[in-house]
N, C-alpha and C positions, 0 to 999 in steps of 0.2 A: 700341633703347636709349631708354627712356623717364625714366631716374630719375639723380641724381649718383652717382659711382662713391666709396667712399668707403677701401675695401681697397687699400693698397697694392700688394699682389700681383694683385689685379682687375683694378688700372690699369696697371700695365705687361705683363701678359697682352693688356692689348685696345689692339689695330692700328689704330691711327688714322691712314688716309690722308689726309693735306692738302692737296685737288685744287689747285694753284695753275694762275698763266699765264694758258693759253688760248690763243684764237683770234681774241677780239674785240679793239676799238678800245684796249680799258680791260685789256691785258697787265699792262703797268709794272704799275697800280695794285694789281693782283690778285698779283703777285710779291710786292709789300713787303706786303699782308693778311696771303699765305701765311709770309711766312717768320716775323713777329709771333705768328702764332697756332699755326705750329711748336713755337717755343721757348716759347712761352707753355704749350704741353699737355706739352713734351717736362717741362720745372722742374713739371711737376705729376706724373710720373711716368709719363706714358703713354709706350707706344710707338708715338711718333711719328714717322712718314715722309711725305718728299716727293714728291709727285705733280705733277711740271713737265710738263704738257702745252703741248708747242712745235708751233709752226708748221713743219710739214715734217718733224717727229720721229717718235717710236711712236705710232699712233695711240693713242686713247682706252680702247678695248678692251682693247691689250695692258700697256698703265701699270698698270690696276686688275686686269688677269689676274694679272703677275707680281707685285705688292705683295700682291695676296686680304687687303685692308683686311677688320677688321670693322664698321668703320664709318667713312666719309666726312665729313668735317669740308670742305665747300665753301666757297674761298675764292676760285671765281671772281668775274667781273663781265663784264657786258655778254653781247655775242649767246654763244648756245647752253651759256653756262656758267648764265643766270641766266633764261633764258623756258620753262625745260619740257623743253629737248632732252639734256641731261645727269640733269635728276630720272628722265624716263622712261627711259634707260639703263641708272640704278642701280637703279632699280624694278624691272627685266626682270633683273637679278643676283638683287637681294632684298638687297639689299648698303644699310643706312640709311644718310640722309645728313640735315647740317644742314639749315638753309633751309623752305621754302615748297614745297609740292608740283607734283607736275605741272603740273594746272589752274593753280593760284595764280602761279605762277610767269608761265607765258603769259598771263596776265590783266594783270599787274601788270607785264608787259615793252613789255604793247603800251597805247601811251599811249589811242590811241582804247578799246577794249574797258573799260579799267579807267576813261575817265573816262563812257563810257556809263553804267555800273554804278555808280558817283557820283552821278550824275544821276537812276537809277532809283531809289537809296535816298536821296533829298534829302538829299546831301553836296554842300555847295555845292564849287564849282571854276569855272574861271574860264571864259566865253562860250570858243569853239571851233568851230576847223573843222577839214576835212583835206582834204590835195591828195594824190591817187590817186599812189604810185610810180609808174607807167607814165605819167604826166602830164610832159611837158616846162613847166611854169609857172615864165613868169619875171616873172608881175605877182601880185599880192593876188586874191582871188574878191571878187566887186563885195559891196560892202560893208564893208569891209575897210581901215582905216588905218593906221598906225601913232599912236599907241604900242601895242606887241603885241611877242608874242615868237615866234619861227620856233623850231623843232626836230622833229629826226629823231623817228618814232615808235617808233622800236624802237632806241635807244640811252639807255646811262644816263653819270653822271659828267658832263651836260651836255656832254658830247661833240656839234660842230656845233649848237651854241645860241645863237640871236643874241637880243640883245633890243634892237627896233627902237622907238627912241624917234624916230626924223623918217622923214621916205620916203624917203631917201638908202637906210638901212641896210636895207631891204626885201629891193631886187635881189641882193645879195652875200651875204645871210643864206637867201634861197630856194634860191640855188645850192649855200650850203653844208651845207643839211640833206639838197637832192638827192642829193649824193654819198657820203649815208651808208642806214643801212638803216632800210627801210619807207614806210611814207606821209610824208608833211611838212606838221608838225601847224601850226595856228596859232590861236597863244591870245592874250584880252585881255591886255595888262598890267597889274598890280595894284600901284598903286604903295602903299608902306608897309612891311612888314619881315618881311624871313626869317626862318622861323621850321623848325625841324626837332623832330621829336615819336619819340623813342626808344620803340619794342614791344618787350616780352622776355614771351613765354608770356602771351601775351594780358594785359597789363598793361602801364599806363605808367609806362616809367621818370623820365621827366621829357622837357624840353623845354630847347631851346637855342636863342639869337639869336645870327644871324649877321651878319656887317655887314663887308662886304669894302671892303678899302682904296679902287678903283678900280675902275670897272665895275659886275658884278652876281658871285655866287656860282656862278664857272666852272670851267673844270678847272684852271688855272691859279691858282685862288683856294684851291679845296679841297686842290690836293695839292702847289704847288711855293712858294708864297707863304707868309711867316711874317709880313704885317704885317696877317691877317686876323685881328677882334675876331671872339673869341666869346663870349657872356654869360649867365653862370647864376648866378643866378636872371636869366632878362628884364627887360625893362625896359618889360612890356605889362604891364596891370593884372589882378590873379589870377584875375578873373572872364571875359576874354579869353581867358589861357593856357587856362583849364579849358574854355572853349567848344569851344577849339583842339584839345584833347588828346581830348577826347570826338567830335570828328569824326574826328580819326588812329585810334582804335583801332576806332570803326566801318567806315572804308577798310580796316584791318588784317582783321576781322571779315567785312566784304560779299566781301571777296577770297578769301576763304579760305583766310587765311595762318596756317600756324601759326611755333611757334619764334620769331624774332627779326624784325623791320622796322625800318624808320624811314622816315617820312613828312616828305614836302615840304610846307611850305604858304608862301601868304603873307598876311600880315593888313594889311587895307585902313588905309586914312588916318582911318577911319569907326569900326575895332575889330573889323572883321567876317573871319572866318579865309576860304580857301580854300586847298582840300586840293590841288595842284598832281600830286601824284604818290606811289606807295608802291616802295621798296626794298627787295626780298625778301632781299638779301643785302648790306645794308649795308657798306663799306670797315672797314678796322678798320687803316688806317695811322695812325704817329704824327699826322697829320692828322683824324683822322677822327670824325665826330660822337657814335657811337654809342658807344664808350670814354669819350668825355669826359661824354657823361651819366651813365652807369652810375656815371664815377668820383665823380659829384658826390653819388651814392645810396648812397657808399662799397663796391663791387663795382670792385674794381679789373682792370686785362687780363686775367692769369691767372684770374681770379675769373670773369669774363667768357666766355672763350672757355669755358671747362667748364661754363658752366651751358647755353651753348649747345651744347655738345657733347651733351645729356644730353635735347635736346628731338631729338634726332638721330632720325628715322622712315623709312618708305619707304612711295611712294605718293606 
Protein backbone atom coordinates (compact mmCIF):
# COMPACT_ATOMS: atom_id res chain seq x y z
CA UNK A 1 0.00 0.00 0.00
CA UNK A 2 1.61 2.88 -1.23
CA UNK A 3 -1.01 5.78 -1.86
CA UNK A 4 -4.43 7.12 0.35
CA UNK A 5 -7.27 5.14 -0.11
CA UNK A 6 -9.92 7.52 -1.24
CA UNK A 7 -13.10 4.86 -2.39
CA UNK A 8 -15.41 4.16 0.15
CA UNK A 9 -15.92 0.86 -0.75
CA UNK A 10 -11.90 0.43 -1.12
CA UNK A 11 -11.65 1.31 2.44
CA UNK A 12 -13.88 -0.89 4.02
CA UNK A 13 -12.94 -3.82 1.64
CA UNK A 14 -9.26 -3.35 3.20
CA UNK A 15 -8.46 -5.29 6.57
CA UNK A 16 -6.41 -3.40 8.59
CA UNK A 17 -4.91 -5.17 11.56
CA UNK A 18 -3.95 -2.94 14.43
CA UNK A 19 -0.93 -4.96 15.99
CA UNK A 20 -1.36 -3.59 19.53
CA UNK A 21 0.20 -4.70 23.27
CA UNK A 22 3.10 -6.83 23.07
CA UNK A 23 5.68 -8.12 25.02
CA UNK A 24 7.81 -5.36 25.83
CA UNK A 25 8.21 -2.96 28.83
CA UNK A 26 6.03 -0.31 26.93
CA UNK A 27 2.50 -2.69 26.82
CA UNK A 28 0.16 -0.13 28.50
CA UNK A 29 1.44 2.51 26.13
CA UNK A 30 1.11 0.46 22.93
CA UNK A 31 -2.69 -0.53 24.01
CA UNK A 32 -3.90 3.05 24.32
CA UNK A 33 -1.78 3.85 20.50
CA UNK A 34 -3.62 0.86 19.45
CA UNK A 35 -7.03 1.51 20.43
CA UNK A 36 -6.70 5.54 19.30
CA UNK A 37 -5.53 4.52 15.98
CA UNK A 38 -8.46 1.63 15.86
CA UNK A 39 -11.14 4.15 16.02
CA UNK A 40 -9.37 6.61 14.36
CA UNK A 41 -9.13 4.11 10.86
CA UNK A 42 -12.43 2.28 11.94
CA UNK A 43 -14.54 6.62 11.70
CA UNK A 44 -12.65 6.61 8.47
CA UNK A 45 -14.19 3.60 7.22
CA UNK A 46 -11.78 0.91 7.01
CA UNK A 47 -12.04 -2.49 8.37
CA UNK A 48 -10.49 -2.20 11.24
CA UNK A 49 -9.44 -5.07 13.73
CA UNK A 50 -7.57 -5.60 16.81
CA UNK A 51 -4.63 -7.51 17.07
CA UNK A 52 -3.76 -7.83 21.15
CA UNK A 53 -0.79 -9.65 21.31
CA UNK A 54 -0.59 -10.83 25.10
CA UNK A 55 1.90 -12.08 27.18
CA UNK A 56 1.16 -15.90 27.54
CA UNK A 57 -1.76 -15.77 24.74
CA UNK A 58 -1.90 -16.84 20.87
CA UNK A 59 1.27 -16.36 19.73
CA UNK A 60 2.05 -13.90 17.00
CA UNK A 61 1.73 -16.16 13.97
CA UNK A 62 -1.65 -17.34 14.92
CA UNK A 63 -3.27 -13.41 15.57
CA UNK A 64 -2.14 -12.43 11.97
CA UNK A 65 -3.09 -16.08 10.67
CA UNK A 66 -6.65 -15.95 11.71
CA UNK A 67 -7.32 -11.82 11.19
CA UNK A 68 -5.22 -12.50 7.29
CA UNK A 69 -5.02 -8.49 7.61
CA UNK A 70 -4.23 -6.81 4.32
CA UNK A 71 -2.16 -4.60 5.85
CA UNK A 72 -0.73 -4.08 9.32
CA UNK A 73 -1.02 -0.73 10.86
CA UNK A 74 1.82 -1.23 13.99
CA UNK A 75 1.13 0.08 16.94
CA UNK A 76 3.60 -1.57 18.87
CA UNK A 77 6.59 -0.07 21.00
CA UNK A 78 9.61 -1.34 22.53
CA UNK A 79 11.43 -4.76 22.21
CA UNK A 80 10.44 -6.94 19.23
CA UNK A 81 7.42 -4.86 18.24
CA UNK A 82 9.79 -2.02 17.16
CA UNK A 83 13.73 -3.24 16.35
CA UNK A 84 13.22 -5.56 13.30
CA UNK A 85 11.71 -8.89 14.84
CA UNK A 86 7.97 -8.28 14.07
CA UNK A 87 8.82 -6.12 10.38
CA UNK A 88 10.86 -9.35 9.56
CA UNK A 89 7.86 -11.54 10.32
CA UNK A 90 5.45 -9.69 8.33
CA UNK A 91 8.06 -9.37 5.56
CA UNK A 92 8.30 -13.45 5.46
CA UNK A 93 3.90 -13.20 5.05
CA UNK A 94 4.38 -10.38 2.45
CA UNK A 95 1.66 -9.02 4.74
CA UNK A 96 2.70 -4.58 4.49
CA UNK A 97 3.05 -2.83 7.53
CA UNK A 98 3.41 0.76 9.06
CA UNK A 99 6.75 1.85 10.34
CA UNK A 100 10.40 1.68 9.33
CA UNK A 101 11.74 -1.48 7.87
CA UNK A 102 13.77 -4.37 9.01
CA UNK A 103 17.17 -2.76 8.97
CA UNK A 104 15.87 0.58 10.14
CA UNK A 105 14.12 -0.57 12.77
CA UNK A 106 17.17 -2.51 14.50
CA UNK A 107 19.20 0.51 13.81
CA UNK A 108 17.22 2.83 15.49
CA UNK A 109 16.34 0.39 18.49
CA UNK A 110 19.61 -0.09 19.28
CA UNK A 111 20.99 3.12 20.72
CA UNK A 112 24.79 2.26 20.19
CA UNK A 113 24.46 1.21 16.35
CA UNK A 114 22.27 4.36 15.45
CA UNK A 115 24.40 6.70 17.32
CA UNK A 116 27.55 5.10 15.60
CA UNK A 117 25.90 5.99 12.22
CA UNK A 118 25.34 9.73 13.70
CA UNK A 119 28.65 9.99 14.15
CA UNK A 120 29.75 8.47 10.73
CA UNK A 121 27.34 11.00 8.99
CA UNK A 122 28.48 14.16 11.28
CA UNK A 123 25.08 14.18 13.21
CA UNK A 124 26.15 15.72 16.26
CA UNK A 125 24.87 13.59 19.52
CA UNK A 126 26.00 13.83 22.63
CA UNK A 127 29.90 12.18 23.77
CA UNK A 128 29.05 8.15 24.78
CA UNK A 129 29.88 5.10 25.88
CA UNK A 130 28.74 1.69 26.56
CA UNK A 131 28.88 -1.05 29.36
CA UNK A 132 28.87 -4.67 27.77
CA UNK A 133 25.28 -6.43 29.11
CA UNK A 134 27.37 -9.28 30.27
CA UNK A 135 29.32 -6.62 32.48
CA UNK A 136 28.29 -6.61 36.20
CA UNK A 137 29.39 -2.45 36.51
CA UNK A 138 28.43 -0.80 39.45
CA UNK A 139 30.99 2.20 38.94
CA UNK A 140 31.34 4.78 35.74
CA UNK A 141 34.44 3.61 33.00
CA UNK A 142 37.34 6.07 34.14
CA UNK A 143 36.61 8.99 32.82
CA UNK A 144 33.26 9.36 33.52
CA UNK A 145 31.23 11.89 35.88
CA UNK A 146 28.35 12.77 36.33
CA UNK A 147 26.39 15.06 35.00
CA UNK A 148 25.35 12.35 32.42
CA UNK A 149 22.67 10.29 31.77
CA UNK A 150 22.37 6.13 32.17
CA UNK A 151 19.97 4.15 29.93
CA UNK A 152 19.20 0.76 28.63
CA UNK A 153 20.29 0.45 24.90
CA UNK A 154 17.56 -1.27 23.56
CA UNK A 155 14.49 0.27 25.36
CA UNK A 156 12.34 3.30 24.33
CA UNK A 157 9.64 5.52 26.28
CA UNK A 158 12.81 6.30 28.43
CA UNK A 159 12.04 3.18 30.22
CA UNK A 160 15.15 2.72 33.20
CA UNK A 161 16.57 6.24 32.35
CA UNK A 162 18.31 8.02 34.87
CA UNK A 163 19.84 11.36 34.45
CA UNK A 164 22.66 11.70 36.79
CA UNK A 165 23.22 15.26 37.76
CA UNK A 166 25.79 14.37 41.12
CA UNK A 167 27.51 10.90 41.74
CA UNK A 168 24.94 9.92 44.25
CA UNK A 169 22.54 9.07 41.17
CA UNK A 170 25.20 6.98 39.28
CA UNK A 171 25.11 3.68 41.49
CA UNK A 172 21.11 3.18 41.39
CA UNK A 173 20.75 4.46 37.86
CA UNK A 174 23.68 1.69 36.49
CA UNK A 175 21.56 -0.89 38.30
CA UNK A 176 18.50 0.32 36.82
CA UNK A 177 19.41 0.13 33.14
CA UNK A 178 21.09 -3.32 34.18
CA UNK A 179 17.92 -4.90 34.69
CA UNK A 180 16.59 -3.93 31.41
CA UNK A 181 17.59 -4.94 27.72
CA UNK A 182 20.96 -4.56 25.98
CA UNK A 183 24.10 -2.88 26.80
CA UNK A 184 24.04 0.36 29.37
CA UNK A 185 24.54 3.26 27.36
CA UNK A 186 26.04 6.45 28.91
CA UNK A 187 25.75 9.80 27.63
CA UNK A 188 26.96 13.48 28.27
CA UNK A 189 24.30 15.46 29.60
CA UNK A 190 23.23 18.37 27.48
CA UNK A 191 21.93 20.86 29.55
CA UNK A 192 19.24 23.38 27.67
CA UNK A 193 15.96 22.05 26.10
CA UNK A 194 13.89 19.18 24.73
CA UNK A 195 13.31 19.44 21.81
CA UNK A 196 11.18 16.56 19.50
CA UNK A 197 11.20 16.91 15.52
CA UNK A 198 7.96 14.98 13.93
CA UNK A 199 8.98 12.89 10.20
CA UNK A 200 6.01 12.04 8.05
CA UNK A 201 7.35 10.61 4.52
CA UNK A 202 10.38 11.96 4.58
CA UNK A 203 9.36 15.52 5.49
CA UNK A 204 9.27 17.59 8.47
CA UNK A 205 6.32 18.13 10.02
CA UNK A 206 7.43 20.50 12.57
CA UNK A 207 9.05 20.52 15.93
CA UNK A 208 7.72 20.61 19.57
CA UNK A 209 9.45 21.90 23.18
CA UNK A 210 9.00 19.98 25.93
CA UNK A 211 9.45 21.11 29.38
CA UNK A 212 8.42 18.64 32.06
CA UNK A 213 7.01 19.95 35.31
CA UNK A 214 9.72 18.02 37.47
CA UNK A 215 12.68 16.01 36.63
CA UNK A 216 13.50 15.48 32.83
CA UNK A 217 11.04 14.07 30.07
CA UNK A 218 10.22 10.34 31.47
CA UNK A 219 7.74 7.84 31.42
CA UNK A 220 5.88 9.32 33.91
CA UNK A 221 6.19 12.73 32.09
CA UNK A 222 5.15 11.53 28.67
CA UNK A 223 2.23 9.31 29.44
CA UNK A 224 0.59 9.77 33.19
CA UNK A 225 1.45 13.61 33.90
CA UNK A 226 -0.94 16.47 32.61
CA UNK A 227 1.19 19.31 34.24
CA UNK A 228 3.72 18.66 31.27
CA UNK A 229 4.33 22.18 28.93
CA UNK A 230 4.43 21.55 25.49
CA UNK A 231 5.10 24.52 23.09
CA UNK A 232 4.55 25.30 19.43
CA UNK A 233 5.87 27.26 17.98
CA UNK A 234 9.26 26.88 20.42
CA UNK A 235 10.57 29.22 22.13
CA UNK A 236 14.47 28.50 20.29
CA UNK A 237 15.13 31.07 17.69
CA UNK A 238 14.02 29.89 13.81
CA UNK A 239 17.40 29.54 12.91
CA UNK A 240 18.07 26.76 15.77
CA UNK A 241 14.76 24.97 15.02
CA UNK A 242 15.73 24.70 11.39
CA UNK A 243 19.34 23.66 12.26
CA UNK A 244 17.53 21.15 14.47
CA UNK A 245 14.97 19.86 11.96
CA UNK A 246 17.65 19.37 9.20
CA UNK A 247 19.66 17.05 11.48
CA UNK A 248 16.22 14.98 12.59
CA UNK A 249 15.46 14.24 9.03
CA UNK A 250 19.05 13.43 8.02
CA UNK A 251 18.97 10.76 11.27
CA UNK A 252 15.52 9.88 9.66
CA UNK A 253 17.42 9.49 6.22
CA UNK A 254 21.00 7.89 7.35
CA UNK A 255 18.57 5.32 9.16
CA UNK A 256 16.79 4.27 6.57
CA UNK A 257 13.61 5.14 7.77
CA UNK A 258 10.78 5.39 5.91
CA UNK A 259 6.96 6.29 6.66
CA UNK A 260 6.67 8.30 9.99
CA UNK A 261 9.57 9.10 12.98
CA UNK A 262 10.17 11.45 15.47
CA UNK A 263 13.49 12.29 16.76
CA UNK A 264 14.88 13.31 20.16
CA UNK A 265 17.14 16.03 20.57
CA UNK A 266 18.41 18.44 22.90
CA UNK A 267 19.61 21.84 22.22
CA UNK A 268 22.54 23.10 24.19
CA UNK A 269 22.64 26.36 26.52
CA UNK A 270 25.03 27.66 23.35
CA UNK A 271 22.07 26.97 20.49
CA UNK A 272 23.72 23.98 19.27
CA UNK A 273 21.13 20.79 18.68
CA UNK A 274 21.96 17.02 19.46
CA UNK A 275 20.19 14.40 18.00
CA UNK A 276 19.70 12.07 21.06
CA UNK A 277 17.79 9.37 19.34
CA UNK A 278 15.10 8.37 16.49
CA UNK A 279 11.43 6.70 16.97
CA UNK A 280 10.53 4.49 14.32
CA UNK A 281 7.15 4.06 15.76
CA UNK A 282 6.30 7.07 17.59
CA UNK A 283 3.33 6.79 20.61
CA UNK A 284 0.18 8.23 19.35
CA UNK A 285 -1.70 8.47 22.83
CA UNK A 286 -3.62 11.35 24.06
CA UNK A 287 -0.15 12.14 25.31
CA UNK A 288 1.87 12.03 22.50
CA UNK A 289 4.12 14.30 20.43
CA UNK A 290 3.66 13.21 17.02
CA UNK A 291 -0.33 14.14 16.97
CA UNK A 292 0.26 17.16 18.53
CA UNK A 293 2.58 18.40 15.77
CA UNK A 294 0.83 17.13 12.83
CA UNK A 295 -2.17 18.93 14.69
CA UNK A 296 -0.40 22.20 14.78
CA UNK A 297 0.20 21.64 10.46
CA UNK A 298 -3.61 21.10 10.64
CA UNK A 299 -3.69 17.06 10.00
CA UNK A 300 -5.69 16.18 12.66
CA UNK A 301 -5.59 12.02 14.34
CA UNK A 302 -7.77 10.54 11.94
CA UNK A 303 -6.04 12.59 9.18
CA UNK A 304 -2.90 11.30 10.72
CA UNK A 305 -3.31 7.73 11.24
CA UNK A 306 -4.34 7.24 7.46
CA UNK A 307 -1.72 9.07 5.87
CA UNK A 308 0.41 6.72 7.82
CA UNK A 309 -1.60 3.91 7.00
CA UNK A 310 -0.78 4.64 3.26
CA UNK A 311 3.15 4.74 3.57
CA UNK A 312 2.16 1.14 4.81
CA UNK A 313 5.21 -1.29 2.88
CA UNK A 314 6.93 -4.63 3.52
CA UNK A 315 10.56 -5.17 3.77
Amino acid sequence: MTRQVSDPAEKSATRVGVLMGGLSSEREVSLETGAGVLEALSGRGYHAVALDWKPGGAGLATLVGEASPDVVWNALHGTYGEDGAVQGFLTCLGVPFTGAGILASALAMDKAASKRIFEAESIPTPAWTMIPADTDARALPSGWAAPLVIKPGEEGSSVGVTVCLSDADVAPGLERARALHGATLIERYIPGTELHIGILDGEVLGSIEVRPAAGFYDYEAKYRRDDTEYLIPTTLPASVVERAEACARRAHEVLGCTGHSRVDLRVSEQGEPFVLELNTLPGMTSHSLLPKIAAHRGIDYAELCERILASARTG
